[in-house]
N, C-alpha and C positions, 0 to 999 in steps of 0.2 A: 477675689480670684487670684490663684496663685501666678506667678511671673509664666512658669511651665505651660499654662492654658491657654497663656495671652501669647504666650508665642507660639504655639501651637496653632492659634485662630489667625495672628496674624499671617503666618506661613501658607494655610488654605487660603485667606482671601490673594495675598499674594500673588497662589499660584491659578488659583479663577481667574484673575485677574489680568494673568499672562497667557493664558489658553484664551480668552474671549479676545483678546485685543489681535493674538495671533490668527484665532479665525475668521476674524472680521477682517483684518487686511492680507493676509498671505493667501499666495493663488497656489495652485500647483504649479510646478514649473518655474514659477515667478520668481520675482525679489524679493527675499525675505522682509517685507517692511514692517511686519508685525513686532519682529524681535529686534528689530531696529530702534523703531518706536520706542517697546518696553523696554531697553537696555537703557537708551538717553533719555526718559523719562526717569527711569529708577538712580539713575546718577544723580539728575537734578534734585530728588525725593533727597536723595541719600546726604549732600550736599545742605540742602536746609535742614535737615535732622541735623546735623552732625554735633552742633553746641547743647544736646539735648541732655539728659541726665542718664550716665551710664544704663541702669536698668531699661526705660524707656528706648535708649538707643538700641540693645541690643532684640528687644523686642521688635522695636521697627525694622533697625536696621536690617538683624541678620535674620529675624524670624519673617519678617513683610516683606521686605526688599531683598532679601538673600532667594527668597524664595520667586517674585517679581520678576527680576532679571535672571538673566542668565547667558554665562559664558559659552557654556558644551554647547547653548543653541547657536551660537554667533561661531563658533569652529566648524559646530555639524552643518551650517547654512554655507558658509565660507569652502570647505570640501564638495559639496553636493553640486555651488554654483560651480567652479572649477572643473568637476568630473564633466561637466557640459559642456565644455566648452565658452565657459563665459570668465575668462579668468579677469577682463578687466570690471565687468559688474562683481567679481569677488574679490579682488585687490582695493576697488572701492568701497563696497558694503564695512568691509576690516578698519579702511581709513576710518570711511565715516562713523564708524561704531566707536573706533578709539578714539578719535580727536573729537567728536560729539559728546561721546561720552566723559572726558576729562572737564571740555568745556561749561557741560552741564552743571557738572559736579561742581564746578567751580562757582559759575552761576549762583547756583544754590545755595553754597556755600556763604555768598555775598549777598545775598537776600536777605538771607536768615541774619548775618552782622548787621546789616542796615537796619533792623529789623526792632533789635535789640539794644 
């Protein structure tokens, strides 16, 4: 199977995989915890990948987890809570996404060397 496929396939489970996790937790109205979830999850992923073999990374990383996580959703969630009037569950949501998501990352990071 050529590399093109495999990212290809990784990118749809990915993005399944971000749309199920998102409907199972996000309400209307609510706090985005879906994309929460999937952004510090995809970090920590991203994180144990990282020592992997170029081609295999890019597969994962940008074709699976590029497509997994996602930014524009943590902006367009971080906006929406705001326009409501909930600026501090949206000031939060941003921390915890950035500092979760580095943490994660790091996490993983250190797993995967432990590992090895």
């Amino acid at each position: 199977m050529t590399a093109a496929v495999l990212f290809v396939l990784a990118a749809a489970a990915g993005t399944i995989a971000r749309a199920e996790i998102n409907r199972w937790l996000n309400r209307p109205n609510g706090f985005p915890f879906g994309t929460l979830v999937v952004n510090v999850t995809g970090s920590f992923l991203l994180g144990l990948a990282a020592d992997i073999a170029p081609p295999a990374l890019t597969v994962l990383g940008v074709g699976g987890l590029g497509a997994y996580t996602t930014f524009s959703g943590l902006a367009g969630d971080a906006i929406a809570l705001a326009a409501r009037r909930r600026a501090t569950s949206a000031a939060m949501y941003v921390a915890f996404s950035c500092v979760g998501g580095i943490a994660a990352a790091a996490c993983g990071l250190a797993v995967s060397r432990s590992l090895s």
